[in-house]
KOLMI-573865 format. One line per 3 residues: for each residue z, y, x of C-alpha. Coordinates in Angstrom, 3 decimals. Each point is the difference from the previous one (the first is absolute). Layout:
BEGIN
Z:Y:X  ...
This chain:
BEGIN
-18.915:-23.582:10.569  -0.604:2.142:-3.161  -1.808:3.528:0.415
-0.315:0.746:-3.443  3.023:-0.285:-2.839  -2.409:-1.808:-1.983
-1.035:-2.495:2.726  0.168:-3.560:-1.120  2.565:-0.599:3.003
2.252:2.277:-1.173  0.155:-0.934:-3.796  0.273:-3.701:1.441
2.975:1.275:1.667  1.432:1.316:-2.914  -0.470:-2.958:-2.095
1.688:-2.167:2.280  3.390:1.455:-0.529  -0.011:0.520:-3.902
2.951:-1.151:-1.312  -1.040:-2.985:-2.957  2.844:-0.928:-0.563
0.668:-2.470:2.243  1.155:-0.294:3.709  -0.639:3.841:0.987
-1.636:-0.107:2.678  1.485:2.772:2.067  2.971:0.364:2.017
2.794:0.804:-2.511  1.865:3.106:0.650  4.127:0.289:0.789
2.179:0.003:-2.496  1.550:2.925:1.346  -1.321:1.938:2.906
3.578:1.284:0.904  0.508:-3.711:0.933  -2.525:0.788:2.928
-0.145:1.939:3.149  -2.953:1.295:1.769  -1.582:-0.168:2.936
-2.935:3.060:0.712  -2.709:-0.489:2.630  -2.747:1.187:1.734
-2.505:-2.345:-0.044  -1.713:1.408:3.114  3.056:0.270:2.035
1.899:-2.993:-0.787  -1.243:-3.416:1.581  -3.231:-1.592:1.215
0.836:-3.372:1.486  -3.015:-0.318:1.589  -0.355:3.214:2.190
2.053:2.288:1.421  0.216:3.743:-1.706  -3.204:1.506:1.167
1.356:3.305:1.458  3.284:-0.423:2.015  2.239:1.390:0.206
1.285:-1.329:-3.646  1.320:3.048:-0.947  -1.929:2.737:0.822
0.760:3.172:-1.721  -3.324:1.346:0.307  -1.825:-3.136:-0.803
-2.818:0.488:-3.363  -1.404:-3.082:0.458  -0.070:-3.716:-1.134
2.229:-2.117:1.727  -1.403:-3.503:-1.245  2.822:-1.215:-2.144
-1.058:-1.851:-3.157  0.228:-2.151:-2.923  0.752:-3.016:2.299
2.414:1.342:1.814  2.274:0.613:-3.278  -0.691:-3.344:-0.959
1.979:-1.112:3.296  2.946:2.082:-0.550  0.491:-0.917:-3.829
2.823:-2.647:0.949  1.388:2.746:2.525  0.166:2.961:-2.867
1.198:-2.462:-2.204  3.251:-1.504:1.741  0.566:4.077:0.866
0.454:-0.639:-4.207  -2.618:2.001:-1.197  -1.505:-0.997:-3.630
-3.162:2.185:-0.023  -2.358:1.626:3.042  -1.809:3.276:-0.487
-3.135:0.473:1.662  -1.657:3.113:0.933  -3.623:0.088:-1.542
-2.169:-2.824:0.293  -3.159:1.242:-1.457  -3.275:0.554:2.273
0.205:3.573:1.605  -2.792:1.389:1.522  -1.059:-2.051:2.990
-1.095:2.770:2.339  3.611:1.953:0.203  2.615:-1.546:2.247
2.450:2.863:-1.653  0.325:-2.013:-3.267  1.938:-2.964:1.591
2.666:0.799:-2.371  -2.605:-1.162:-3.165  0.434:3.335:-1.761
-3.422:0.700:0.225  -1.980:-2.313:-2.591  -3.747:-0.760:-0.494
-0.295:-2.846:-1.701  2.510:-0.705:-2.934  -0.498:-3.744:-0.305
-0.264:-1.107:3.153  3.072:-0.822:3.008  -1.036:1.916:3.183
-1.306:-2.486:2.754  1.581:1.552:3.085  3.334:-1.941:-1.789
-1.845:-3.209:-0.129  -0.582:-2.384:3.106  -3.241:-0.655:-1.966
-1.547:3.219:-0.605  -2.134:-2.170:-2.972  2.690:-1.516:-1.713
3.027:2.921:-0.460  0.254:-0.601:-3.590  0.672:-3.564:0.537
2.404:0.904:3.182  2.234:2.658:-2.000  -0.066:-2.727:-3.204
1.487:-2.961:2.399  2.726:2.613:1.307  0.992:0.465:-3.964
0.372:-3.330:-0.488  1.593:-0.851:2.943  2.873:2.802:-0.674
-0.044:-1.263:-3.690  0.343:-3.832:1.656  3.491:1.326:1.624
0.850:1.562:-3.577  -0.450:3.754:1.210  -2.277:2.442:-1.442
-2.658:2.026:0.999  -0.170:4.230:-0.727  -3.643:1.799:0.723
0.106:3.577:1.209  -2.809:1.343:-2.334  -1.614:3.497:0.288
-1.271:1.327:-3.479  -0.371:4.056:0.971  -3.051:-0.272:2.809
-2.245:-1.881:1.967  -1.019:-0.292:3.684  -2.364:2.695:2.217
-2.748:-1.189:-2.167  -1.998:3.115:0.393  0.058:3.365:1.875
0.098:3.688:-1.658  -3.230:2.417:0.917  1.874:2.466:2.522
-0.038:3.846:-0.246  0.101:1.881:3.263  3.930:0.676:1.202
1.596:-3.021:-2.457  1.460:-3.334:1.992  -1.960:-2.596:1.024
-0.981:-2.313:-2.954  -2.822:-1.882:0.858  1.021:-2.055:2.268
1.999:-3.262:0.163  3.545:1.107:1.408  2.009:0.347:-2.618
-0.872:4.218:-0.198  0.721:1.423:-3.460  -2.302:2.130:-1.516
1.019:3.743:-1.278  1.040:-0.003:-3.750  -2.083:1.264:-2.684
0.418:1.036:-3.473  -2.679:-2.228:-1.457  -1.818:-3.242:0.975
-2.086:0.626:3.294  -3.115:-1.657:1.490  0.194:-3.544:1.744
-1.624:-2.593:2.230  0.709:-3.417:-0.992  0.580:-2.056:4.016
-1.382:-3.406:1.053  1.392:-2.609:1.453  0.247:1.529:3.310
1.803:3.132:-1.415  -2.778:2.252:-0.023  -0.670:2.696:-2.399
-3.168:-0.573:-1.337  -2.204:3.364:-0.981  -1.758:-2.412:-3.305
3.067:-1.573:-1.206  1.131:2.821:-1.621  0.631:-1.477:-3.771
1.317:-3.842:0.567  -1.710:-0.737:-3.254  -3.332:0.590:1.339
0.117:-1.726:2.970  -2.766:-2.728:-0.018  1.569:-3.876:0.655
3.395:1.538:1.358  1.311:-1.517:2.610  3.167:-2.447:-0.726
1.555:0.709:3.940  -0.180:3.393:-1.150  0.879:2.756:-2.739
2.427:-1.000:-2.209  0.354:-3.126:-2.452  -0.131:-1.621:-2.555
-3.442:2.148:-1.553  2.646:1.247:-2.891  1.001:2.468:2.959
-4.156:1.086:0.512  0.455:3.093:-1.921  0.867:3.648:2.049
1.884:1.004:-3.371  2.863:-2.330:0.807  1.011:1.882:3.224
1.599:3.471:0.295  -1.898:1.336:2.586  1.913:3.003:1.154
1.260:-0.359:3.208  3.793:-0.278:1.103  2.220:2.208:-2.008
2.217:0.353:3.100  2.746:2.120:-2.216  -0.022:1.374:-3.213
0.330:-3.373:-2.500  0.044:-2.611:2.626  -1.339:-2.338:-3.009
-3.482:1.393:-0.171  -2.452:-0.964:2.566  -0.505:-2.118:2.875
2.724:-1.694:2.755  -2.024:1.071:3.105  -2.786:-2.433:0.172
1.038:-2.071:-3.238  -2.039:1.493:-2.864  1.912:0.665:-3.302
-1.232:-1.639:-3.114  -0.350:1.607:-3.297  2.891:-2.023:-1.654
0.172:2.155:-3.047  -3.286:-2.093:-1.503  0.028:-2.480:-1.990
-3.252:-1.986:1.776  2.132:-0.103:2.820  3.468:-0.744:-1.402
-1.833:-2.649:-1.603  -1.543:-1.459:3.539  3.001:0.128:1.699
2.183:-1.886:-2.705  -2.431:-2.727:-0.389  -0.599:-0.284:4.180
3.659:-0.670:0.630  0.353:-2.000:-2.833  -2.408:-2.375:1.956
1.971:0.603:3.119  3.147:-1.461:-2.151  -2.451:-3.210:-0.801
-1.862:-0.543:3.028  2.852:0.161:2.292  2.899:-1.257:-2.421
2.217:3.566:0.877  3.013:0.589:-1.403  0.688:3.190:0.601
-1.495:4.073:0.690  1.058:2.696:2.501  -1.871:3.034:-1.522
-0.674:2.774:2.118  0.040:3.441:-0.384  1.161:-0.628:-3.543
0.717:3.582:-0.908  -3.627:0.961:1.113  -1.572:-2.123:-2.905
-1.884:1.850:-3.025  0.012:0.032:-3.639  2.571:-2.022:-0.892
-1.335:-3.177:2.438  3.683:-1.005:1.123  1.066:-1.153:-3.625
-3.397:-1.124:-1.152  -0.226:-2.373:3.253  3.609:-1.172:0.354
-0.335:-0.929:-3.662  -3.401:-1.770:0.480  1.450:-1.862:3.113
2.673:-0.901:-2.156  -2.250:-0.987:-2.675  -2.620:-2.174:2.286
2.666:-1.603:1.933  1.876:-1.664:-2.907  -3.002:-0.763:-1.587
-0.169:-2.665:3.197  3.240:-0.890:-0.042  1.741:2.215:2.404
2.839:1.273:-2.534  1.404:2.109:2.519  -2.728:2.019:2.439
1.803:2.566:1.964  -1.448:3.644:0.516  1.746:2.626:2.382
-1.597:3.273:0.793  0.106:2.625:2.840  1.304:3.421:-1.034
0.597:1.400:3.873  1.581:4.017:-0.728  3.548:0.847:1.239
1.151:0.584:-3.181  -1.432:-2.844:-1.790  2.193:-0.736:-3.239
-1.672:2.103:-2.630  -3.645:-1.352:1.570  0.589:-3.276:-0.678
1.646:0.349:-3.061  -3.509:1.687:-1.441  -1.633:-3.307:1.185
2.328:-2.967:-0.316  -0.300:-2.648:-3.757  -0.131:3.315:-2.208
2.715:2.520:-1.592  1.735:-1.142:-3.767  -1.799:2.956:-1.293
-3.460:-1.287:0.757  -1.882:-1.568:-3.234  -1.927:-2.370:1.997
0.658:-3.543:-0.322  -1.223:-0.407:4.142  2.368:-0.178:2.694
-1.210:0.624:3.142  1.135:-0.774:3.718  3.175:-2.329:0.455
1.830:2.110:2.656  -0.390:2.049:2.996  1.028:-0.246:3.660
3.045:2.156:0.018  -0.789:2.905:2.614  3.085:2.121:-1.524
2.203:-2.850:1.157  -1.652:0.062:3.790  0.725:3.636:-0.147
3.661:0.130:-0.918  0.740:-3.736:1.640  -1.393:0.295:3.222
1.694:3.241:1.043  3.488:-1.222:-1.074  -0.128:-3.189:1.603
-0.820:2.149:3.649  2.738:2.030:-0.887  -1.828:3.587:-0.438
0.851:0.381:-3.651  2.790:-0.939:-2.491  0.339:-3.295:-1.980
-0.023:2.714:-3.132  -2.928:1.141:0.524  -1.214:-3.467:-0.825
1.927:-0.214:-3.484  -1.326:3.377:-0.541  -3.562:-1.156:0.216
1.182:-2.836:-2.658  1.735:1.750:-2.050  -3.258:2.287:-0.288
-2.481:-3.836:-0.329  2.186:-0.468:-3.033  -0.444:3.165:-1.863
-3.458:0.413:0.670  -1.212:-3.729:-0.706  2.629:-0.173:-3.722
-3.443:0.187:-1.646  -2.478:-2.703:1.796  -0.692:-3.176:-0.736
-0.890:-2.232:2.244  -1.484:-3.693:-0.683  3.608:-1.590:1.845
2.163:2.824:-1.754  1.874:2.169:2.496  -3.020:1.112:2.216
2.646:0.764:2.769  1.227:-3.556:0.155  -3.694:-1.103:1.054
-0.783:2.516:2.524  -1.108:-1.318:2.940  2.470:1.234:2.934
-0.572:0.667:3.847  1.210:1.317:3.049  -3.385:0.448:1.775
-3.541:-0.556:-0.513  -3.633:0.190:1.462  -0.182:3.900:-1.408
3.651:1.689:1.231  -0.927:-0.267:3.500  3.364:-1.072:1.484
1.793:-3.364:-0.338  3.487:-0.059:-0.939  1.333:-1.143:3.562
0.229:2.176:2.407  0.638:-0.398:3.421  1.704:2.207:1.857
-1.479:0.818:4.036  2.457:-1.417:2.691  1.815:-1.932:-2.890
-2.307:-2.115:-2.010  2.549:-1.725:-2.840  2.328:3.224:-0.252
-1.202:-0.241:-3.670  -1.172:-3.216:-0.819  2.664:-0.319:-2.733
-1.873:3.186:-2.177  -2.476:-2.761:-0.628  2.138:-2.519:-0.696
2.018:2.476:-2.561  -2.710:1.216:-1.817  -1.243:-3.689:-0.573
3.074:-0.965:-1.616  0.131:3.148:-2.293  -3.616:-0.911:-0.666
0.604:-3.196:-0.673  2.981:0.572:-2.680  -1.519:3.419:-1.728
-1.904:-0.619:-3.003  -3.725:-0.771:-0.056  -1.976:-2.935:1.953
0.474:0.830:4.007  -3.492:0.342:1.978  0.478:-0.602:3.860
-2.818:1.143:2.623  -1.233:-2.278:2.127  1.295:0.034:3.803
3.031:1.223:-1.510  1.700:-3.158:0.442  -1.305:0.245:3.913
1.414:3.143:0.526  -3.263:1.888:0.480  1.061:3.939:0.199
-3.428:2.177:-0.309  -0.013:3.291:-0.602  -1.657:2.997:-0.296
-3.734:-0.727:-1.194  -1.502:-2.511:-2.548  -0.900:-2.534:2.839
2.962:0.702:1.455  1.341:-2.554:-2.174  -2.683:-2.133:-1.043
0.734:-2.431:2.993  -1.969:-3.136:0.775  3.009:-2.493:-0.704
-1.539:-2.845:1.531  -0.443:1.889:3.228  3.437:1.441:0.230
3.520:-1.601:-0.541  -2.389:-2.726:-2.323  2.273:-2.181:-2.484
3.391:-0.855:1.558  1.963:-1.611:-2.284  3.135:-0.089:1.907
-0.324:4.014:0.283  3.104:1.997:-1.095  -1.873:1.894:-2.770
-2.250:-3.034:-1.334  3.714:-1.701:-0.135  1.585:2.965:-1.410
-2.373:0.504:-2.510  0.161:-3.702:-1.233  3.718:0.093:-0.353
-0.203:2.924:-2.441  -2.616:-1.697:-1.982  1.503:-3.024:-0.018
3.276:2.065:-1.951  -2.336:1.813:-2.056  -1.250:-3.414:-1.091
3.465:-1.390:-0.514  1.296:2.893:-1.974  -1.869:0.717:-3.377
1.729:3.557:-0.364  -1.672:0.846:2.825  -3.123:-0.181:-1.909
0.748:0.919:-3.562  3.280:1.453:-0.019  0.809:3.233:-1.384
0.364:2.697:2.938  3.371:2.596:0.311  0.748:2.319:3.180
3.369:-0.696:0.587  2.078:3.087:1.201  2.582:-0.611:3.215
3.107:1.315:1.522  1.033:0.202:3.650  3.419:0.574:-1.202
0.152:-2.485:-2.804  0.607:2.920:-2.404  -2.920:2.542:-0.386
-3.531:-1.802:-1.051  -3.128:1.562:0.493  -3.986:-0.624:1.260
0.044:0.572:3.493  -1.533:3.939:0.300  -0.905:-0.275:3.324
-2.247:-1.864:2.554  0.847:-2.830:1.872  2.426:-0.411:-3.094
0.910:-3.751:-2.052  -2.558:-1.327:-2.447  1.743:-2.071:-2.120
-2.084:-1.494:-3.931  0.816:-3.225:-2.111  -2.497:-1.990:-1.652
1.506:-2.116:-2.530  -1.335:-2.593:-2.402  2.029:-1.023:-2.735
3.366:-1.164:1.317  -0.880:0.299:3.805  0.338:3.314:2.304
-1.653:0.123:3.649  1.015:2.740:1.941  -2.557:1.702:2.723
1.637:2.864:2.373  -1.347:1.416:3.035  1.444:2.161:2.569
-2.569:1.987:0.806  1.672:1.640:3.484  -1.252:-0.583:2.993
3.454:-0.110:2.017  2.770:-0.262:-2.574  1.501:-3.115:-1.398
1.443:0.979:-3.448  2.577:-1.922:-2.164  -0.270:1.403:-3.954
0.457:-1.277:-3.819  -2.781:-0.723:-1.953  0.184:-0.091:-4.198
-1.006:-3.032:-1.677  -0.206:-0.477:-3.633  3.639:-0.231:-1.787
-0.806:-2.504:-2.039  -1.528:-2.271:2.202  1.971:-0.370:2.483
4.216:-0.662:-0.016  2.481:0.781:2.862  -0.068:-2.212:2.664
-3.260:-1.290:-0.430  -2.010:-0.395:3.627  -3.210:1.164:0.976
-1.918:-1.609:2.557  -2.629:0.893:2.549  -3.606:-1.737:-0.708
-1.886:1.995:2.120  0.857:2.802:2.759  -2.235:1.293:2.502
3.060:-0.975:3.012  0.795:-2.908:1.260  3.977:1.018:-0.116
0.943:1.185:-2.959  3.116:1.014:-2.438  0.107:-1.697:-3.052
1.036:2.700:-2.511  3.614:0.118:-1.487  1.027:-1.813:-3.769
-0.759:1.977:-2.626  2.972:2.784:-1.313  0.898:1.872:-3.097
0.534:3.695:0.081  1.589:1.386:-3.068  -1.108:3.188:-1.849
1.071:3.168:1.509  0.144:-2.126:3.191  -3.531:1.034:1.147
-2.846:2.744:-0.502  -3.368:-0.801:-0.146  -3.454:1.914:0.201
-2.781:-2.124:-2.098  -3.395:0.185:0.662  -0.872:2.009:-2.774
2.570:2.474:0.998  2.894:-0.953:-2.676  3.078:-0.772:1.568
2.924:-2.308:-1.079  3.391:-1.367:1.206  -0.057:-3.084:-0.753
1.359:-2.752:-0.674  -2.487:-2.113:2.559  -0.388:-3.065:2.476
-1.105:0.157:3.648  -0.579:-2.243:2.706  0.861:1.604:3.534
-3.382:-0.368:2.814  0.064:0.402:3.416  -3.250:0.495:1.853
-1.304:-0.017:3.104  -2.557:3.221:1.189  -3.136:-0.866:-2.022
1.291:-3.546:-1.375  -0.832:-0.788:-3.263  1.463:-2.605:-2.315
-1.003:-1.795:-2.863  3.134:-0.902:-1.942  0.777:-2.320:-2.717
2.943:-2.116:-1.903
């Protein structure tokens, strides 16, 4: 267990992945990482097979604590994630956090950069070697393995000297400190979390303490930390996240450590894949210099096709991650940085139309806007947008896409069902939360849904949304479009004549993806109470009169299968395009009838 970048462990590491030329040694990447799905979890909260979750009930929304869940416990579930038909699991941070905080059971708060944390291991001594068999054992089923990895700050490594009338920073809670203009004065903690009046510069500290501080020794150095407290408004990218202290990513030393650390995460565990968080909050150009050198490291041991995917969490979040995504055609450098990003502009506009409190256009318009903004990035894949990673709910939104409605629990169990199969069909590479496919329905605080899985509904396979869930992936697999097809709202008519983007909520949804000669057809009706019978376009040339469409996936057990396609002649027809030209025609439509909140998945 390395402690030092130059430690003869962690060059042996290293060296044991190079790429001579002949069998690499690593787990080779996907050809495509549209061809897989994934599955995000808590590592905390999702399974320990060998003890109950430590504080019942399993899904206390009040609960800041470890629950006992752990590498293990994943490890058991790989064959149940993967007949779901997930390709790839996420995990939340596996580095060590500080070992005196119960608050960090989320892994956001890291102290040592090289090192899994023990509380995930059922051997406290061996958690490298526990989180390496779970890799292999995922890579053993052919599915992949993405690392949540946090690049802007580390743990509550050290308290702030208080002023009289400022918060509470010295103690162990999770207090922020007040914010200040200019680097302030610290005490470095122990391994007990105590602020310690002589540790007050980490690089004098005599024989520090490996339970303690903050590791590998590249990190002994007071420079490499902001030291000013928690912004709490103002530039929201400046300074600390409560108790997680903010490191000065704008220096090189730094940028340097933390490229070459998670390059030996990559070897030493055999990853495949980052989650970067709070990407927007990184320095001095660090998001293209270390998605490039990821990049760089990870072919150089024969993983052609490492995936990175940042967090850029703001409402309106379109020009943000354009600033931080490959780089712009105007840019001289010959470096491209991150891959993609998870797509939080999509959660916005999707989420809302799918519960039926805004329009289906509203969605188009936030695409419509995607594609003007991003005509000048490059991405490593190409179109950045067709990479994105896509969700309905996470571990940071604080409320799971089901909800359940008091005195009449599965009034709107179809919402979820609806907004998988638009997720599912939309372009980018679909990321499903775990309990989802339990029906777990938190709400309303970060624990709230961060359930102990394992202590709740557990892993029913016969469930209705674990057997939901696998029908739309096993479509998604069947139909390449799906995956790589080119993506067009279509515009519908109630009245077969007058075509147009639904404009209101609880409207139709209706896109095609198509792929060379083959259309699929995805439309939701997005009304609670209203079945609704329409025509949808589909592409002129595609498709000829008469031609069927059939259902391969809808959300109902009874449904309609939709109507043989028609011709409409010009002058026959008006239609409102997306981009706000209109036309009349000549055009071909298939005639749907759905169900209140039924979706369909339609092809020829």
């Amino acid at each position: 267990m390395p402690n030092s970048l130059f430690s003869p462990e962690f060059q042996s590491i290293l060296d044991q992945v190079k790429d001579t030329g002949g069998t690499p040694k690593a787990f080779p990447s996907p050809i495509d990482w549209r061809d897989e799905w994934i599955y995000f979890l808590m590592v905390d909260r999702f399974n320990n097979p060998a003890a109950a979750p430590r504080h019942p009930p399993f899904d206390d929304p009040g609960l800041f604590q470890f629950q006992g869940g752990n590498f293990a416990g994943i490890q058991n579930q790989l064959p149940y994630i993967k007949k779901l038909g997930a390709g790839a699991i996420w995990l939340s941070p596996v580095l060590e956090n500080t070992l005196f905080e119960e608050g960090t059971y989320h892994g956001y708060g890291i102290r040592h950069f090289l090192r899994a944390d023990p509380r995930f291991a059922k051997d406290p001594q061996h958690a490298d070697d526990e989180l390496r068999s779970l890799v292999d054992a995922a890579h053993g089923l052919g599915m992949y393995v993405i690392l949540d990895i946090v690049l802007n700050h580390t743990g509550n490594v050290f308290a702030y000297e208080c002023t009289p009338g400022e918060k509470t920073c010295q103690d162990s809670s999770g207090a922020a400190a007040d914010f200040r203009p200019s680097a302030r004065d610290i005490r470095w903690r122990d391994a007990n979390g105590n602020a310690r009046a002589d540790w007050r510069d980490i690089a004098a500290i005599p024989s520090p303490p490996t339970n303690a501080l903050v590791w590998p020794s590249e990190l002994h150095d007071n420079s490499l930390y902001r030291r000013q407290g928690d912004p709490g408004s103002g530039d929201d990218t400046v300074g600390d996240f409560a108790s997680l202290k903010q490191f000065r990513t704008d220096l090189v030393p730094l940028q340097q450590f933390l490229i070459r650390a998670y390059q030996y995460v990559i070897a030493r565990f055999d990853i495949d894949g980052f989650r970067i968080d709070t990407l927007r909050y990184l320095k001095g150009g660090l998001p293209l210099l270390f998605g490039n050198s990821v990049r760089e490291f990870a072919l150089s041991i024969g993983k052609k096709n490492f995936f990175t995917f940042g967090e850029v969490f703001v409402g309106d979040a379109e020009e943000e991650i354009a600033r931080f995504i490959g780089r712009t055609t105007t840019d001289q450098s010959d470096m491209v940085g991150v891959d993609a990003a998870l797509d939080y502009p999509l959660f916005f506009k999707l989420k809302p139309v799918v519960k039926g409190f805004s329009a289906p256009s509203d969605l188009v318009g936030m695409y419509l806007l995607r594609k003007r903004i991003e005509a000048g990035v490059l991405s490593s894949h190409g179109d950045a947008t067709r990479f994105f990673v896509t969700f309905l709910d996470n571990h940071d939104v604080k409320e799971r896409i089901r909800y359940v409605q008091p005195g009449n629990e599965h009034q709107f169990d179809d919402q979820v069902t609806l907004g998988l199969g638009c997720l599912y069909s939309l372009p980018g590479i679909p990321c499903l939360y775990y309990g989802t496919e339990q029906g777990l329905h938190g709400s309303g605080s970060d624990p709230a849904v961060r359930e102990a899985l394992w202590g709740g509904p557990g892993f029913q396979q016969g469930s209705f949304y674990y057997q939901q869930i696998a029908q739309l992936a096993a479509v998604r697999a069947a139909e390449p479009a799906l995956r790589y097809g080119r993506f067009y709202f279509r515009p519908i008519a109630g009245d077969g004549q007058h075509f147009g983007i639904s404009p209101f909520p609880q409207g139709i949804l209706a896109f095609s993806r198509i792929l060379m000669d083959q259309e699929v057809v995805v439309a939701a009706n997005c009304s609670t109470s209203d079945s609704r019978s329409f025509d949808v376009i589909v592409d002129l040339t595609l498709n000829q009169p008469a031609d069927r469409y059939h259902v391969r996936y809808s959300n109902k057990s009874a449904f309609r299968e939709p109507d043989p396609v028609q011709h409409k002649a010009a002058g026959s027809v008006s239609v409102e395009e997306t981009d706000g030209s209109s036309g009349i025609g000549p055009l071909r439509s298939i005639r749907v009838t759905l169900a209140p909140l039924e979706v369909q998945i339609l092809s020829r």
